[in-house]
FIPATOR-167306 format. One record per atom (N, C-alpha, C, O, CB): residue in three letters; x, y, z; atom name. Coordinates in steps of 0.05 Angstrom, whole numbers. Each point is the difference from the previous one (the first is absolute). Glycine has a CB too. Layout:
N
(Ala; (X; Y; Z); CA)
...
***
This chain:
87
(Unk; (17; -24; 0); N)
(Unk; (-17; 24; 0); CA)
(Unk; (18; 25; 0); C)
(Unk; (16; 3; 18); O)
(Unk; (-53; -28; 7); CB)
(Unk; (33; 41; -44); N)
(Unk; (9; 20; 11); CA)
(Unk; (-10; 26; 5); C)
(Unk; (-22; 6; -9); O)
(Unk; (48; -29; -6); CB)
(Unk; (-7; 45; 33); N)
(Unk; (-18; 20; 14); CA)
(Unk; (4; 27; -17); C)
(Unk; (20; 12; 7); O)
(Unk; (-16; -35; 44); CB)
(Unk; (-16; 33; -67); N)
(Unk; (13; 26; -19); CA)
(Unk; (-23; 20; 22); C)
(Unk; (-23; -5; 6); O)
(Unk; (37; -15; -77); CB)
(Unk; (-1; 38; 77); N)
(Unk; (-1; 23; 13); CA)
(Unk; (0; 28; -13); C)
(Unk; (18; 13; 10); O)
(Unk; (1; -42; 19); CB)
(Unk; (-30; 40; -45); N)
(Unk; (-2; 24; -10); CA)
(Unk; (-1; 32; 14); C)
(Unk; (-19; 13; 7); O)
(Unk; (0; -49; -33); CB)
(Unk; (54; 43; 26); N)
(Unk; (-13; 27; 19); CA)
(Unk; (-19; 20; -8); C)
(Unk; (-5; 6; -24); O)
(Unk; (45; -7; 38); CB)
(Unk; (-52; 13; 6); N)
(Unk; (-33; 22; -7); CA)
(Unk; (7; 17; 11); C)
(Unk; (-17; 17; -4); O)
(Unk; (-23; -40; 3); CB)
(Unk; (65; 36; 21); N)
(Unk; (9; 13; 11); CA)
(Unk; (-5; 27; -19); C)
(Unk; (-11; -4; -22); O)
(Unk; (38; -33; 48); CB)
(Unk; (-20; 66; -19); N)
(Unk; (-12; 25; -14); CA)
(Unk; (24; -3; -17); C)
(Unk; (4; 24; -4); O)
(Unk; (-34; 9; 39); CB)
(Unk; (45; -42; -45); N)
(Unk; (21; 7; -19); CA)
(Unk; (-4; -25; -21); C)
(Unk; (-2; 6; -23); O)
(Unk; (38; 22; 58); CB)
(Unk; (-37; -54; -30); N)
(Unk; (1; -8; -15); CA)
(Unk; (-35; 2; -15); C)
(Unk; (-3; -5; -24); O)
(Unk; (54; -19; 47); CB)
(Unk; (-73; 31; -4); N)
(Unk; (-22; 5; -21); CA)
(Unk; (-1; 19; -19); C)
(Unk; (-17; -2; -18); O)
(Unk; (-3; -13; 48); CB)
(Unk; (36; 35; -29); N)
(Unk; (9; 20; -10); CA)
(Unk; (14; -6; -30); C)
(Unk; (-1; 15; -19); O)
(Unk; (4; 3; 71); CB)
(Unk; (8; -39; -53); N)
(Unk; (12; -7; -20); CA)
(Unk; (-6; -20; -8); C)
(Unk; (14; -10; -17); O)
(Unk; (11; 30; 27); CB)
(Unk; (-53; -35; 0); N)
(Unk; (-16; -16; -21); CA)
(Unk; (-9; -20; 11); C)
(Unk; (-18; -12; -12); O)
(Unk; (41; 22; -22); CB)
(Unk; (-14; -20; 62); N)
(Unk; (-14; -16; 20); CA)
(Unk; (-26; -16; -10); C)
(Unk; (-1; -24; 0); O)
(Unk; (21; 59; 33); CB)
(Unk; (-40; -19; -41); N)
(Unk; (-34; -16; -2); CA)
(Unk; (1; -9; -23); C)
(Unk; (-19; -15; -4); O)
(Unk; (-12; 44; 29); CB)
(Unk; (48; -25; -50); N)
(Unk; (1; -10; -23); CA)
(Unk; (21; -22; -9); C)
(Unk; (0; -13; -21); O)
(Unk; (-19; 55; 17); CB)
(Unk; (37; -43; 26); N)
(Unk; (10; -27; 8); CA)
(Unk; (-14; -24; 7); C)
(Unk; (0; -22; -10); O)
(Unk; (27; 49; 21); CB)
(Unk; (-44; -14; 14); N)
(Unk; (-11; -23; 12); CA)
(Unk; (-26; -8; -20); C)
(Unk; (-13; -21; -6); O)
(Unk; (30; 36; 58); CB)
(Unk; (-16; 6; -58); N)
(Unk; (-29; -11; -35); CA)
(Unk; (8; -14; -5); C)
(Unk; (-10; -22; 1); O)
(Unk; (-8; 50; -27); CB)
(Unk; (46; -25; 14); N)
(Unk; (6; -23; -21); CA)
(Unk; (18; -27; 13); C)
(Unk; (10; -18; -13); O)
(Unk; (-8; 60; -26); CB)
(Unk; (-3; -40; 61); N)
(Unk; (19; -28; 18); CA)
(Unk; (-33; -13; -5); C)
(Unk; (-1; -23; -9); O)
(Unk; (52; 42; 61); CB)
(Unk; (-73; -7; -48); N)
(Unk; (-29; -12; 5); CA)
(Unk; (-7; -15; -23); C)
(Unk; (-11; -22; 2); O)
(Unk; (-3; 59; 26); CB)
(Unk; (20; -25; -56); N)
(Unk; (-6; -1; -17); CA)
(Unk; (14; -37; -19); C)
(Unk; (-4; -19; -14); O)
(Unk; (-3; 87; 25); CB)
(Unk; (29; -52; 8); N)
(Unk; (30; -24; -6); CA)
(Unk; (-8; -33; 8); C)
(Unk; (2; -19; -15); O)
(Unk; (39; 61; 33); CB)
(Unk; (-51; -41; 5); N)
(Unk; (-8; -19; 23); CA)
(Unk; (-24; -14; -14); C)
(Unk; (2; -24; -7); O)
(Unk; (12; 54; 52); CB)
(Unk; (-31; -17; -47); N)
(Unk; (-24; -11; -12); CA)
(Unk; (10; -21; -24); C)
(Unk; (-1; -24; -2); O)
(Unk; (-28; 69; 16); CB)
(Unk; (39; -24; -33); N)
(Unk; (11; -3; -29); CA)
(Unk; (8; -31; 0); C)
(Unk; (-13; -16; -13); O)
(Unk; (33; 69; 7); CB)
(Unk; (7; -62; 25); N)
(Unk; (10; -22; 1); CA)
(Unk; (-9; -20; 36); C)
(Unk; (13; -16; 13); O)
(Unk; (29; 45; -57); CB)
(Unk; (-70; -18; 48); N)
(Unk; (-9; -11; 11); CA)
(Unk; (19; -15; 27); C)
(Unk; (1; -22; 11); O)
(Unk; (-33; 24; -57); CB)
(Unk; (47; 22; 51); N)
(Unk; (9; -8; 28); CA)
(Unk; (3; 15; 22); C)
(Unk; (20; 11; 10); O)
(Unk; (-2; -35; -32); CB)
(Unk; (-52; 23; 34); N)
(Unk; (-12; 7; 28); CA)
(Unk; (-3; -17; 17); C)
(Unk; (-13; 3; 20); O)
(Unk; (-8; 24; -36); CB)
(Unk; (37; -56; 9); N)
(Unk; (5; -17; 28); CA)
(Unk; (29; 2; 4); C)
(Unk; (9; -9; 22); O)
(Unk; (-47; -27; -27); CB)
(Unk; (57; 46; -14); N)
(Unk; (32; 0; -2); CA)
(Unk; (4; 31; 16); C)
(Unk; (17; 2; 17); O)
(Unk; (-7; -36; -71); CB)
(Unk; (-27; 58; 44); N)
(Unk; (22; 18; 18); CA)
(Unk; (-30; 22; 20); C)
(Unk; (-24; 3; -1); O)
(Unk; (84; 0; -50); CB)
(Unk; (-38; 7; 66); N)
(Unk; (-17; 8; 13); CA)
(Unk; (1; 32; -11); C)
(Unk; (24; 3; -7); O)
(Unk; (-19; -42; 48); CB)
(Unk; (-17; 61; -46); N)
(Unk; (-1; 25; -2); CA)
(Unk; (-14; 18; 25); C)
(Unk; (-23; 1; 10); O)
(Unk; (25; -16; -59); CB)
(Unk; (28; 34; 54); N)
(Unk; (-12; 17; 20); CA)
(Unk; (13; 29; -2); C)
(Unk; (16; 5; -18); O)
(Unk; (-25; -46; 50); CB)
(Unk; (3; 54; -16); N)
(Unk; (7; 37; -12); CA)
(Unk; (20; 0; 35); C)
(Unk; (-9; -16; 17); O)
(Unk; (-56; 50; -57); CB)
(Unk; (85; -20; 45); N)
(Unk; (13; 6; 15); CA)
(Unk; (7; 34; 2); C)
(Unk; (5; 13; -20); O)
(Unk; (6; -65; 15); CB)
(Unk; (-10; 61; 28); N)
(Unk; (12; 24; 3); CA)
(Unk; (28; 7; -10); C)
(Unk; (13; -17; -13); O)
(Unk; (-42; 14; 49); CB)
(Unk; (39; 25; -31); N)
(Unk; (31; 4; -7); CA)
(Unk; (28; -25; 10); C)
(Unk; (12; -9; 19); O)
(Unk; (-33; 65; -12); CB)
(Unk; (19; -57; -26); N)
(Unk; (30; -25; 9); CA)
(Unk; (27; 8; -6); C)
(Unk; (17; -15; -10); O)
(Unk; (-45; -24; -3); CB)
(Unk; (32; 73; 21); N)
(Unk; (14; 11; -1); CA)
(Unk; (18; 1; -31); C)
(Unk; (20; 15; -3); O)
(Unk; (-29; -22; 56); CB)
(Unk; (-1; -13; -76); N)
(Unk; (21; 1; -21); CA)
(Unk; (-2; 15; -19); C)
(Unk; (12; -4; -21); O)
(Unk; (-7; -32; 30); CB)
(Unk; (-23; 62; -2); N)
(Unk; (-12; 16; -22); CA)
(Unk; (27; 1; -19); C)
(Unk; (22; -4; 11); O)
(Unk; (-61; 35; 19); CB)
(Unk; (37; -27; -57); N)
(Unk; (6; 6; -30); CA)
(Unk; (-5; 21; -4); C)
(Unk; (-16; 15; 12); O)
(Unk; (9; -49; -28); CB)
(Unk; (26; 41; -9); N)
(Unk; (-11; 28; -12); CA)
(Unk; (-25; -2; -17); C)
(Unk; (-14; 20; -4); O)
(Unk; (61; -4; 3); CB)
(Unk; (-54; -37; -9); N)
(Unk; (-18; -9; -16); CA)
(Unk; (-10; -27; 19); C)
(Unk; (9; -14; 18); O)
(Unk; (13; 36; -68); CB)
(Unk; (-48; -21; 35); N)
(Unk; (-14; -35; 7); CA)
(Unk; (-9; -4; 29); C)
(Unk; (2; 16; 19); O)
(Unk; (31; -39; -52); CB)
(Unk; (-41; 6; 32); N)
(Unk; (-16; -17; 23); CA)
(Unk; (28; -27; 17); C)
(Unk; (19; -11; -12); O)
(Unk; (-80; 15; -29); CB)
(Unk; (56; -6; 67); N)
(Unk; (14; -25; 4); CA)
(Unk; (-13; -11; 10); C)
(Unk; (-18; 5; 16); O)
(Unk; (52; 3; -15); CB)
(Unk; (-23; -35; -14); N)
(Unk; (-19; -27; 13); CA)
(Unk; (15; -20; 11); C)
(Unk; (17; -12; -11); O)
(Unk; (-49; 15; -23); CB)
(Unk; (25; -4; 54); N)
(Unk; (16; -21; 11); CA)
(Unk; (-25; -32; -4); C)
(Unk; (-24; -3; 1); O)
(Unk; (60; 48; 43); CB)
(Unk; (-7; -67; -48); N)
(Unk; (-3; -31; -7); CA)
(Unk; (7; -15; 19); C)
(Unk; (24; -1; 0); O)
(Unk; (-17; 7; -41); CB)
(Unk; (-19; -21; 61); N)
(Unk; (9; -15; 15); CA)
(Unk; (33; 13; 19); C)
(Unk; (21; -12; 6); O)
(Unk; (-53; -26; -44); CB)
(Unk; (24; 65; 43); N)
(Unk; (23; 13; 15); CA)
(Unk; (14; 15; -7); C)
(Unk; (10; 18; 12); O)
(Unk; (-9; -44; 2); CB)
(Unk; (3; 15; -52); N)
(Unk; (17; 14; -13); CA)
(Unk; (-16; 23; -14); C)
(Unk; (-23; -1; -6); O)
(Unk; (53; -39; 3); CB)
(Unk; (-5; 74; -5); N)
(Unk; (-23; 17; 2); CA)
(Unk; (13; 15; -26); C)
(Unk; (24; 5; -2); O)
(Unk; (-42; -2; 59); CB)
(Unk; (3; 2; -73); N)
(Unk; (-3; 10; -32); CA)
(Unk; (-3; 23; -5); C)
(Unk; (-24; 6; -2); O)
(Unk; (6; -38; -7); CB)
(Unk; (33; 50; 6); N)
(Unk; (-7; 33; -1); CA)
(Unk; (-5; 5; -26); C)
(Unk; (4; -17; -17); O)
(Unk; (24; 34; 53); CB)
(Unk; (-39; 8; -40); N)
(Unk; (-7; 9; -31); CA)
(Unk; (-16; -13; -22); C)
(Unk; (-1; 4; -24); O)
(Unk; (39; 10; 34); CB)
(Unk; (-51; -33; 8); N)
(Unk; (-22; -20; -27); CA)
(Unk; (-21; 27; -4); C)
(Unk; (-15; 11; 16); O)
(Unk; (12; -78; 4); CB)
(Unk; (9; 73; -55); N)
(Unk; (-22; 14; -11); CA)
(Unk; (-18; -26; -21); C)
(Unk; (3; -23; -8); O)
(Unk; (29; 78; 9); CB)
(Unk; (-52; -33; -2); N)
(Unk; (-20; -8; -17); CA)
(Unk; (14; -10; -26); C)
(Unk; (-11; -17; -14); O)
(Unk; (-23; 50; 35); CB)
(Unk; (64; -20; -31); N)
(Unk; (11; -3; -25); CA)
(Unk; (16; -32; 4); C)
(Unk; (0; -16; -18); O)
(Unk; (6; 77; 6); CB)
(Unk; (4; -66; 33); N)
(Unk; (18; -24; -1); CA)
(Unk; (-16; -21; 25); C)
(Unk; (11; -14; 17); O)
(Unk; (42; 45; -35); CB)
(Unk; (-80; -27; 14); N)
(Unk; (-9; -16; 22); CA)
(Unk; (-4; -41; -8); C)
(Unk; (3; -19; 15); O)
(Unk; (-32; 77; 0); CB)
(Unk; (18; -56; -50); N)
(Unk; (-1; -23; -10); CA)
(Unk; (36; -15; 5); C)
(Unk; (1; -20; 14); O)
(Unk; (-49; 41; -53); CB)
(Unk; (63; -15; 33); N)
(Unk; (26; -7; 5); CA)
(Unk; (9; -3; 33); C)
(Unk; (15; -18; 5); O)
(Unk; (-7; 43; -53); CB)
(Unk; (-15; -13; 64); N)
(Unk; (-4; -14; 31); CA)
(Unk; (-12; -8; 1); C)
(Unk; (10; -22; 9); O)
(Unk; (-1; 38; 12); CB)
(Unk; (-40; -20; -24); N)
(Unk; (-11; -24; 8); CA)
(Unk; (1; -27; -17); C)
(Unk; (-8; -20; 11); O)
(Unk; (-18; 54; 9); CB)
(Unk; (38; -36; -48); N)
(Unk; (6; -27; -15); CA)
(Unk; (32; 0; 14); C)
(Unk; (1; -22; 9); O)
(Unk; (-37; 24; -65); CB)
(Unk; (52; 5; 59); N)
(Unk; (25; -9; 22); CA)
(Unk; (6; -2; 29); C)
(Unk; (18; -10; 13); O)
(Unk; (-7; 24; -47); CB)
(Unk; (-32; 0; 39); N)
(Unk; (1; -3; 41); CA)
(Unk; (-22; -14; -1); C)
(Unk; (8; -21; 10); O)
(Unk; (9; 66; 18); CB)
(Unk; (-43; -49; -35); N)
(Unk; (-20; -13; 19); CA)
(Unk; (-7; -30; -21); C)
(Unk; (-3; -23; 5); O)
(Unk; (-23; 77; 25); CB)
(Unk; (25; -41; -53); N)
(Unk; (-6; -34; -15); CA)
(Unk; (30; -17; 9); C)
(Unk; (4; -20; 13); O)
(Unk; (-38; 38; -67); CB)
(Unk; (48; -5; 43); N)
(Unk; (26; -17; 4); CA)
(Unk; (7; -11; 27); C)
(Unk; (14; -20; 3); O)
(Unk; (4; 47; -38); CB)
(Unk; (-27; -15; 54); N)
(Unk; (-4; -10; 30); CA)
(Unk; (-13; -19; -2); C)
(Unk; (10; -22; -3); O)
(Unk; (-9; 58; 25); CB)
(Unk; (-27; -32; -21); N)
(Unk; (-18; -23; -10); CA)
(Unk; (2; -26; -9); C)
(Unk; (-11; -20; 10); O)
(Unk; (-2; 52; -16); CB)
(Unk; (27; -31; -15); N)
(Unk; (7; -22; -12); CA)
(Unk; (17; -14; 6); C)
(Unk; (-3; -23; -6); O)
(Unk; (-12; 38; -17); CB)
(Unk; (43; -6; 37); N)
(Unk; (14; -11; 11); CA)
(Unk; (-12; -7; 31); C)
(Unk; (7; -22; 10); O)
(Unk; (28; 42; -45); CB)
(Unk; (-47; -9; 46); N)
(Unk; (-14; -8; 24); CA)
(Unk; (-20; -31; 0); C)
(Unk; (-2; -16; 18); O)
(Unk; (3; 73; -12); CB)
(Unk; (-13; -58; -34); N)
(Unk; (-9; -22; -12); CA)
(Unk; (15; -27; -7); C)
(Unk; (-11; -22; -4); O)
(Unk; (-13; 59; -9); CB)
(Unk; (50; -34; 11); N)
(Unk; (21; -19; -2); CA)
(Unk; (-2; -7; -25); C)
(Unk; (15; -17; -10); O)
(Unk; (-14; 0; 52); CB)
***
């Protein structure tokens, strides 16, 4: 399972926060895995960016995911997790 954490904190909504989590929503559905990860919104996790959103993955924490390079983190951090998590 894993835990993706989306900060909502005032800086990173500022830079696109609700249109992330649209599309992590969007993502999930898409490849139908709402028993594989968990989605949740977190306060400041101190890693603000000059750009983007951070998301932290099972601890580990992702600064600057925009809307522009979000398909490319989520097909290499969370599918690719996934699937190797799948054996």
């Amino acid at each position: 399972m894993l835990i993706v954490q989306i900060c909502v904190g005032s800086s990173c909504h500022l830079k696109g926060a609700p249109e992330i989590v649209s599309m992590f929503q969007a993502e999930i559905e898409k490849h139908k895995l709402e028993d594989e990860i968990v989605l949740t919104g977190s306060f400041c996790t101190g890693k603000c960016n000059r750009s983007g959103v951070t998301i932290t993955v099972n601890d580990e924490h992702y600064p600057g995911i925009t809307i522009e390079n979000f398909r490319e983190f989520f097909n290499e951090k969370i599918l690719k997790t996934i699937q190797e998590n799948r054996g």
